[in-house]
C-alpha positions as CSV (number, residue, x, y, z in Angstrom):
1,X,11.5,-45.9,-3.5
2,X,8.1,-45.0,-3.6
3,X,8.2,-43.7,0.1
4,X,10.6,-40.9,-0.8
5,X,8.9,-40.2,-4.3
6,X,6.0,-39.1,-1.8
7,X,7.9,-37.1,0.2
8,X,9.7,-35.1,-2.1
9,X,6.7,-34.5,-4.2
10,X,4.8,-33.6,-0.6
11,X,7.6,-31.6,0.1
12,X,7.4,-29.2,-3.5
13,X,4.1,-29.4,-2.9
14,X,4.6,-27.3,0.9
15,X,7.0,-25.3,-0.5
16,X,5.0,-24.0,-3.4
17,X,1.8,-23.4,-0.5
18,X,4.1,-21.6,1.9
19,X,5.1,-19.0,-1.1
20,X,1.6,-18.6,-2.2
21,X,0.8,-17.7,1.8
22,X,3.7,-15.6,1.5
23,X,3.3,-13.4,-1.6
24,X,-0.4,-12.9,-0.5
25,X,0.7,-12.1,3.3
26,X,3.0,-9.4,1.4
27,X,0.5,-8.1,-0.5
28,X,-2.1,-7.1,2.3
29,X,0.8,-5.6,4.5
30,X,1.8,-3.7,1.2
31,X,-1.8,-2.7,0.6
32,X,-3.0,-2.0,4.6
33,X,0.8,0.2,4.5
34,X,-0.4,2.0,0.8
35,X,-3.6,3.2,2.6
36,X,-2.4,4.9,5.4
37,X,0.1,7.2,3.4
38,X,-2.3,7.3,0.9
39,X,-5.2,8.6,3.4
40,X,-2.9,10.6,5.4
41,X,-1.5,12.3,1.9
42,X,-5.1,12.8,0.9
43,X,-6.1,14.5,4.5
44,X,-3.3,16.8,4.4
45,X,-4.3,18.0,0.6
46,X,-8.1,18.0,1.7
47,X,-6.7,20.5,4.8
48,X,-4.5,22.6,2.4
49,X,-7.4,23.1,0.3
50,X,-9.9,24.1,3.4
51,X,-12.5,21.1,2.4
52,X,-14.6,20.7,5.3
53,X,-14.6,16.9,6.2
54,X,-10.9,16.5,5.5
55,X,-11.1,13.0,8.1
56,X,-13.5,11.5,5.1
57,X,-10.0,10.6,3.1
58,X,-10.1,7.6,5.4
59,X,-13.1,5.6,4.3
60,X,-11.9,3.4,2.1
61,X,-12.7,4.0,-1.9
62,X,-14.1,7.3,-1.1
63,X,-10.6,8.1,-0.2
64,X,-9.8,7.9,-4.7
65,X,-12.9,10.3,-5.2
66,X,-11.0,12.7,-3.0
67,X,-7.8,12.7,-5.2
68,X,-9.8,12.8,-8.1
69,X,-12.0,15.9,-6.3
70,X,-8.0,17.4,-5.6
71,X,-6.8,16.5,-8.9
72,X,-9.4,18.8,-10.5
73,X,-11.4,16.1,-12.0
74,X,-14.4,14.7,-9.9
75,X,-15.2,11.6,-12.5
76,X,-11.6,10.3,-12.8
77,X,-11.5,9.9,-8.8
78,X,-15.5,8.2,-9.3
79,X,-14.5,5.5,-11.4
80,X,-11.3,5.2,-9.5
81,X,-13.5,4.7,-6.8
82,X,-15.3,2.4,-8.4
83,X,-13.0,0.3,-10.0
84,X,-11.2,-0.4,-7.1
85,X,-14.6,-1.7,-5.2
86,X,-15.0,-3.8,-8.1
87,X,-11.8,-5.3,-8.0
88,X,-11.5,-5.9,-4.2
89,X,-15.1,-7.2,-4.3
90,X,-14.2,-10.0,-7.3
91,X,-10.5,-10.4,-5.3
92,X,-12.5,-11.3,-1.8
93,X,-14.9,-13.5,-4.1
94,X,-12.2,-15.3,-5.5
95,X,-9.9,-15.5,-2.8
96,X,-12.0,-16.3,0.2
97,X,-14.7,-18.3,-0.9
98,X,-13.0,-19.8,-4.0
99,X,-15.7,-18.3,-6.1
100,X,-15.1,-19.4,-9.8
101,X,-14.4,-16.0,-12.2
102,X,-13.3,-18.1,-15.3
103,X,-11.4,-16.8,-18.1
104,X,-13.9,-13.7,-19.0
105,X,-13.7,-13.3,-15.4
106,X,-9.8,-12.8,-14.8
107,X,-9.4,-11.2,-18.3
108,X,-12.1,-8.5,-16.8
109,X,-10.5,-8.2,-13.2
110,X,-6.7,-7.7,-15.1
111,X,-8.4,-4.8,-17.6
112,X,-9.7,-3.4,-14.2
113,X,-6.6,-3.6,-12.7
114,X,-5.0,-1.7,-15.4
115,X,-7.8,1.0,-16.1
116,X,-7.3,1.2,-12.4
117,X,-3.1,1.7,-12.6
118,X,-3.6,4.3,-15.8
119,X,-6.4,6.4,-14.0
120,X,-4.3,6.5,-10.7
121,X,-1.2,7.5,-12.3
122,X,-3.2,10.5,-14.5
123,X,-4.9,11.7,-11.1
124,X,-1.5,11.5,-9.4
125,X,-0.3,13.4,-12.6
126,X,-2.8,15.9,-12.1
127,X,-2.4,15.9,-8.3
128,X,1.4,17.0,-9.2
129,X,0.8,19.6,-12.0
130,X,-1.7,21.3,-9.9
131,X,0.8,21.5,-7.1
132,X,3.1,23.3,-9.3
133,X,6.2,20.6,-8.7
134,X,9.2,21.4,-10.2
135,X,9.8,17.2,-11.4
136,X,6.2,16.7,-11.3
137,X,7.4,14.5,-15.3
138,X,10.1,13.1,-13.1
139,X,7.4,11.8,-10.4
140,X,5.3,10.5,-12.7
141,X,7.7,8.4,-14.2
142,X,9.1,7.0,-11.1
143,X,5.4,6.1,-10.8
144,X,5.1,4.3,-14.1
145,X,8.1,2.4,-13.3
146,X,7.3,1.2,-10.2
147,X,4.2,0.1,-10.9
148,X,2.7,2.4,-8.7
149,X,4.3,1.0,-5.8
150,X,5.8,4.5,-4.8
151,X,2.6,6.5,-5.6
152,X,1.4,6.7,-2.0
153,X,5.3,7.7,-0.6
154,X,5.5,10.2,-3.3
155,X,1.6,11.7,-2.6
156,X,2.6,11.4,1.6
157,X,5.9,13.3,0.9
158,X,4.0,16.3,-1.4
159,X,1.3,16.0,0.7
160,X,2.3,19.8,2.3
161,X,3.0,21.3,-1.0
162,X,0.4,24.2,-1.1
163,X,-1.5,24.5,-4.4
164,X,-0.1,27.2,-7.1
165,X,-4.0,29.5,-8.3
166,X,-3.6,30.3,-11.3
């Protein structure tokens, strides 16, 4: 009896392993796929708006002071920038060398991760008003809802919009 005790509990124990490799294996594809639209959204905007270096939207975190820079607000896309350095450093920390945050520690990395998902969806916001889009609300709401998961499909999509002077 105590054979098979073992082996279920070995078993649950797999499972549960094989999800965790699973949802984490999901979120890098989901993150590596969000950077490219996001990058290719934000060189199309930088060309649109004649900046010189538009190929700079590729390196990564200076990519969210270029939408800040596009949205019309410089220090939004900074701590953007920042926060999301921050969060990926503590994430790599944590992740790969099992680094121990504590309590403080993941309570600080989740108020990043939400500064990080309100100042994203005000420079997306921005990015929309700016662009003079007829369901720029609309946008911004699907945004909200989604968590931001549709952020960098909607920015890829506008990406061609030409800005409104005004």
């Amino acid at each position: 009896m105590g054979g098979i005790s073992v082996m279920l509990l070995m078993g649950m124990l797999s499972a549960m392993y094989m999800f965790f490799i699973a949802v984490i294996a999901v979120l890098i594809i989901y993150f590596a796929v969000s950077y490219v639209f996001e990058s290719i959204a934000a060189m199309g905007m930088c060309k649109n708006l004649y900046y010189k270096h538009s190929g700079t939207a590729w390196i990564p975190f200076y990519n969210k002071y270029l939408l800040g820079k596009i949205a019309g607000n410089k220090a939004l896309g900074i701590i953007e920038g920042v926060l999301n350095l921050s969060i990926a450093t503590v994430a790599v920390l944590f992740f790969c060398f099992e680094l121990e945050i504590g309590i403080i520690g993941l309570i600080a990395l989740l108020a990043c991760v939400i500064a990080s998902f309100v100042i994203d969806v005000i420079i997306t916001d921005k990015i929309f008003k700016n662009l003079n889009i007829r369901y720029s609300d609309v946008l911004t709401v699907v945004n909200v809802l989604t968590f931001g998961l549709s952020r960098p499909l909607i920015l890829f999509i506008v990406k061609n919009k030409q800005r409104i002077m005004g």
